[in-house]
C-alpha positions in Angstrom: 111.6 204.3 141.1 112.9 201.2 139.4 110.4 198.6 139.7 111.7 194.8 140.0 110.1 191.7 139.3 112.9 189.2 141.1 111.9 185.3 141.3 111.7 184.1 145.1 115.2 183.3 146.4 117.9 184.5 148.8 118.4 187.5 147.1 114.6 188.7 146.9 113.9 187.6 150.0 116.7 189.9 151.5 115.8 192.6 149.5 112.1 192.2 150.5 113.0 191.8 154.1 114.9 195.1 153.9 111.9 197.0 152.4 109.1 196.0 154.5 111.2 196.6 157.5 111.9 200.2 155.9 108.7 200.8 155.9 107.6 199.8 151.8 105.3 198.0 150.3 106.6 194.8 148.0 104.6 192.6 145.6 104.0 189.0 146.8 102.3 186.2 145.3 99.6 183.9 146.8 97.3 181.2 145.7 94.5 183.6 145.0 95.8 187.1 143.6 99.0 188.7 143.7 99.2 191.2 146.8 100.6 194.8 147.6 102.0 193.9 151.5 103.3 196.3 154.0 104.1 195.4 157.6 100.8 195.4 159.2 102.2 197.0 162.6 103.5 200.1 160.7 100.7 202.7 160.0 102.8 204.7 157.4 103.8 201.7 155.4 99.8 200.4 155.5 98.8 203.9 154.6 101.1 203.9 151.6 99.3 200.9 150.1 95.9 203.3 150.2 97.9 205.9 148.4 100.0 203.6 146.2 96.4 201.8 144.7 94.5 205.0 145.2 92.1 202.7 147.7 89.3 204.5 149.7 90.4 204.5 153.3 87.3 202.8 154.7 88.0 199.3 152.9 89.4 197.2 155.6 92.8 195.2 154.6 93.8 191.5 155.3 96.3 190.4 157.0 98.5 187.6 155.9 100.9 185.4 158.1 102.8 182.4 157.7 101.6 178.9 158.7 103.4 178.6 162.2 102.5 182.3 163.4 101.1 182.5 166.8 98.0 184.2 165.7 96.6 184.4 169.5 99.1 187.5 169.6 97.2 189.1 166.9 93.2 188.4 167.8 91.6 188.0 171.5 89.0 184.8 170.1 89.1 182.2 168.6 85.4 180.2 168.8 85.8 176.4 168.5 83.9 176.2 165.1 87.1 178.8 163.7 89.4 176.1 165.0 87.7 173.5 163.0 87.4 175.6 160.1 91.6 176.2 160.2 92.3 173.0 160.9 90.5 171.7 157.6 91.1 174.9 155.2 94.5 176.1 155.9 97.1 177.6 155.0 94.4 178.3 151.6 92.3 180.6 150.3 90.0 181.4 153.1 90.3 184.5 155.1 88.8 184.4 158.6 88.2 187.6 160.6 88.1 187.2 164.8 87.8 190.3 167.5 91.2 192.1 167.2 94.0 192.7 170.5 94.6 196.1 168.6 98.1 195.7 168.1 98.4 196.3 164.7 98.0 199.6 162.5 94.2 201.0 162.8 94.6 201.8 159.7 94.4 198.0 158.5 90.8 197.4 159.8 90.0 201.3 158.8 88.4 202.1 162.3 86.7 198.2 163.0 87.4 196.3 166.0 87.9 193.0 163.6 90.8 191.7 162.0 90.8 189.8 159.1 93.6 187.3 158.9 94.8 184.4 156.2 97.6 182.3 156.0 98.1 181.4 152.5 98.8 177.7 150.5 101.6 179.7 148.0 105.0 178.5 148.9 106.3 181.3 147.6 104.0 183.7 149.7 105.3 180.9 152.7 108.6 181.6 152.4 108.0 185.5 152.0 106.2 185.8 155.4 108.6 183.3 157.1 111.4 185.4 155.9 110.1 188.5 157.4 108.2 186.9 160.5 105.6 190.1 160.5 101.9 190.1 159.7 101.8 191.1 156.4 98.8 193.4 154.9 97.9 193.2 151.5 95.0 194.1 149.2 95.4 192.9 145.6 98.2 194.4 143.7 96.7 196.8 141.4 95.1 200.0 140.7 91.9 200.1 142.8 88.8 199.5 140.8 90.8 197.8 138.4 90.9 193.7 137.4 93.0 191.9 140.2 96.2 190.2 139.4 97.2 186.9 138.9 100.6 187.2 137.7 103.5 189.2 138.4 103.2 191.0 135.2 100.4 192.0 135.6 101.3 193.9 138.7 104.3 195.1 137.4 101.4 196.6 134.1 99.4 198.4 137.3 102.4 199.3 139.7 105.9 200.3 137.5 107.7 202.9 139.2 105.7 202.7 142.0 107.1 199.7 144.1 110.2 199.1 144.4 110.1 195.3 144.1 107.6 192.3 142.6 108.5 188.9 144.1 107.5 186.6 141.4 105.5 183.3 142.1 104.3 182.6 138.7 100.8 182.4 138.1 97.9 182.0 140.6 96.1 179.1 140.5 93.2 180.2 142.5 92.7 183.2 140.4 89.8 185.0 142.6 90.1 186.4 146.0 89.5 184.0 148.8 86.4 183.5 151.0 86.2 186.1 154.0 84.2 185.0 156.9 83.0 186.4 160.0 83.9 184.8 163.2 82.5 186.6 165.1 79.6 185.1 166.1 77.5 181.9 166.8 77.9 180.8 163.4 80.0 181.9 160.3 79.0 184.3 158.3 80.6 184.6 154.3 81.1 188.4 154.0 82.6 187.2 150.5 82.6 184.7 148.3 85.7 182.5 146.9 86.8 178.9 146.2 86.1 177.4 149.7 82.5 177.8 149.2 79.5 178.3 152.0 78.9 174.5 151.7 82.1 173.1 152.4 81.8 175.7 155.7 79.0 173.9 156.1 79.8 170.6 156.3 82.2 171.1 158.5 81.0 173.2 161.1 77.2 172.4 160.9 76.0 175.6 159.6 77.0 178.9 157.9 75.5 181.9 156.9 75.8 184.4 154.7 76.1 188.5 155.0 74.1 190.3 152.3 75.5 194.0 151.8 73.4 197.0 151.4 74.0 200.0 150.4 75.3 202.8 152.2 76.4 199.8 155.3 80.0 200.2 156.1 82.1 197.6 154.3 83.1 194.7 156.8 85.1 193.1 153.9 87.5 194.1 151.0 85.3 193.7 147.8 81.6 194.5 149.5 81.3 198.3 148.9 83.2 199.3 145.8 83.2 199.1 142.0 86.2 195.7 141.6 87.7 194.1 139.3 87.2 195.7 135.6 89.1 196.0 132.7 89.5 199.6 130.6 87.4 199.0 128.2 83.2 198.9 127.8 81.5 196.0 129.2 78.1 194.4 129.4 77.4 191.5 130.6 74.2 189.0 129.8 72.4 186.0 131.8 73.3 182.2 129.9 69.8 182.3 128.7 70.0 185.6 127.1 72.8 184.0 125.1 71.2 185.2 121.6 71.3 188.6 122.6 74.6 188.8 123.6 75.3 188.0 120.0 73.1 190.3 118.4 74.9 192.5 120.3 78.5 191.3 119.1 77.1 191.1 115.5 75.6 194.5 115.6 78.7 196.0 116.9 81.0 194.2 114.8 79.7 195.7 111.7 79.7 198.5 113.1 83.9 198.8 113.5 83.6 197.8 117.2 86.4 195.7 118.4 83.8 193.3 120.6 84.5 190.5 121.6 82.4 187.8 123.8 84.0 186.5 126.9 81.8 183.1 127.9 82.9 179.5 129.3 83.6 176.7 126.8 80.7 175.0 126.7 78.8 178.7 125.9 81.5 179.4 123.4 80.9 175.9 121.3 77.2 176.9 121.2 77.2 180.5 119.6 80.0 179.4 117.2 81.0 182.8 117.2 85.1 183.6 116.1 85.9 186.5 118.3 85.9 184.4 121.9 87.8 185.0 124.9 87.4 181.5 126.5 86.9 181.1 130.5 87.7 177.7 130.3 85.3 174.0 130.9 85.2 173.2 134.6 84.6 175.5 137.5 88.0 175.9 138.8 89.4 176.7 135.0 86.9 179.2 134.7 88.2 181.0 138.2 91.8 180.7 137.7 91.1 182.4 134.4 88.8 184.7 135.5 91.1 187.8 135.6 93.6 187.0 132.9 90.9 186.3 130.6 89.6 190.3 131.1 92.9 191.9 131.1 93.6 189.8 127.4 89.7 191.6 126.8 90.9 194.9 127.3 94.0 194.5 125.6 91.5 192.6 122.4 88.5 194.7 122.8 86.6 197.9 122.5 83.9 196.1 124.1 84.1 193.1 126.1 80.5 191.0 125.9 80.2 188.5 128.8 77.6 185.5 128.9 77.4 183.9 132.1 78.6 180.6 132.7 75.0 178.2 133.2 76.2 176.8 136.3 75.7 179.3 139.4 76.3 177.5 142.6 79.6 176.5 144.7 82.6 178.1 143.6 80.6 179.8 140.7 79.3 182.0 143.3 82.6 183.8 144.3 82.9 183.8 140.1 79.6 185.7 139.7 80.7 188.3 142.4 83.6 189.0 140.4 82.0 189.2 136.9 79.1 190.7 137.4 81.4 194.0 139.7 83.2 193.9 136.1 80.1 194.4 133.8 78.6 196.7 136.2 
């Protein structure tokens, strides 16, 4: 197969139409990550996104719809604090899961009565779903275990020959996964972390809360059970205070032939005045947008990728520290 990366027009949009009503899978872009979708009502199509990323079957897919879908047809509740919590975040990067109808694929909640739904900022991804008027699944589009991507290159790096099309957005300016939370209940619950943090729940609702995984618990959200998000090469990662030991490390590996490099935020890298730097960026929402891009230049760069954590820890940093610290793991 002939993979295609095609910039979002007419012709893509037929083409991609076509496919997912065939029963493929096509690369789309969003604000976040780039995403593998398949028509969320066809259980052979979903399933071929397990196979195509080589995902374990019990880690529940989103599901992604366009701005005016009735989504009503697709869950049975909506509590008023979820309305609140729409009204003020999307389309964006938050996805919010509600009680399912059960009238798409089982195999997109792997077995839950939940659904996890977002409706995405990307007008690129806007167009897309339009176009096809389906609710869309989509995990990240790459190799499972492997760093997500935020371009359509990179997809087209983790998925040549095995899709048949990319749609190209350019690059994601979210650049993590967005913020999946449980509506469920009384209150919201973050099952993950991402840029629309637990405190800007907060202050809109009133309260939120916050699931904390253990092991061996069935995963109620992608990115909960599973090794995520790292690059093939060796990694370790170090706390911001341990910032001398990281570069004992680097120096001791260095002379030693090892292509290391140390992957920190600027204001890290300006302090250890080290030359081999793979730079995260200053603020918060650099840092996240470059998050992913900055680990698949590491593994390109390094035989060992040496990551000092960014001193900051809260807000958006949170959903960062989830994804960096699966990497190093």
């Amino acid at each position: 197969m002939n993979t295609k990366i095609m910039k979002i027009d007419g012709r893509s949009l037929e083409l991609a139409d076509k496919i997912i009503k065939s029963g493929g899978v096509v690369g789309m872009p969003t604000e976040t990550v780039y995403g593998l979708g398949a028509n969320a009502f066809d259980t052979g199509a979903v399933e071929k996104i397990f196979r195509i990323k080589g995902r374990p079957n019990d880690n529940p897919l989103i599901v992604h719809i366009h701005k005016d879908y009735d989504i009503s047809t697709l869950v049975s509740d909506v509590p008023d604090y979820a309305a609140a919590l729409q009204k003020a975040f999307l389309p964006g990067p938050l996805t919010m899961v509600y009680k399912s109808r059960g009238v798409v694929s089982k195999s997109v909640s792997c077995g839950l009565d939940t659904l996890a739904i977002r409706i995405p900022s990307h007008e690129g991804a806007q167009k897309f779903l339009k176009y096809v008027n389906l609710p869309i699944a989509a995990p990240s589009a790459n190799i499972s275990k492997h760093v997500s991507p935020t371009s359509a290159e990179h997809v087209f790096n983790d998925l040549n020959g095995k899709i048949e099309l990319i749609l190209d957005g350019g690059k994601c300016t979210g650049g993590i996964e967005s913020t999946v939370l449980d509506c469920t209940g009384e209150i919201p619950v973050v099952l993950r972390s991402g840029l629309i943090t637990r405190e800007m729940i907060a202050r809109t609702v009133g309260e939120c809360g916050e699931y904390v995984y253990k092991d061996g618990a069935r995963a109620l959200s992608p990115g909960m059970k599973y090794k995520h998000y790292s690059p093939n090469c060796r990694t370790v990662m170090f706390a911001n205070s341990e910032a001398g030991k990281a570069i004992e490390l680097y120096s001791k590996e260095r002379a030693n032939g090892v292509r290391a490099y140390i992957l920190c935020d600027d204001a890290t890298a300006v302090k250890t005045a080290v030359e081999d730097i793979i730079n995260l960026g200053k603020t918060e929402t650099e840092i996240a947008e470059n998050l992913y891009s900055a680990l698949r230049e590491g593994e390109e760069k390094a035989e060992l990728i040496i990551a000092i954590a960014p001193e900051k820890q809260d807000g958006v940093m949170v959903g960062v520290m989830n994804r960096l610290s699966k990497a190093c793991s």
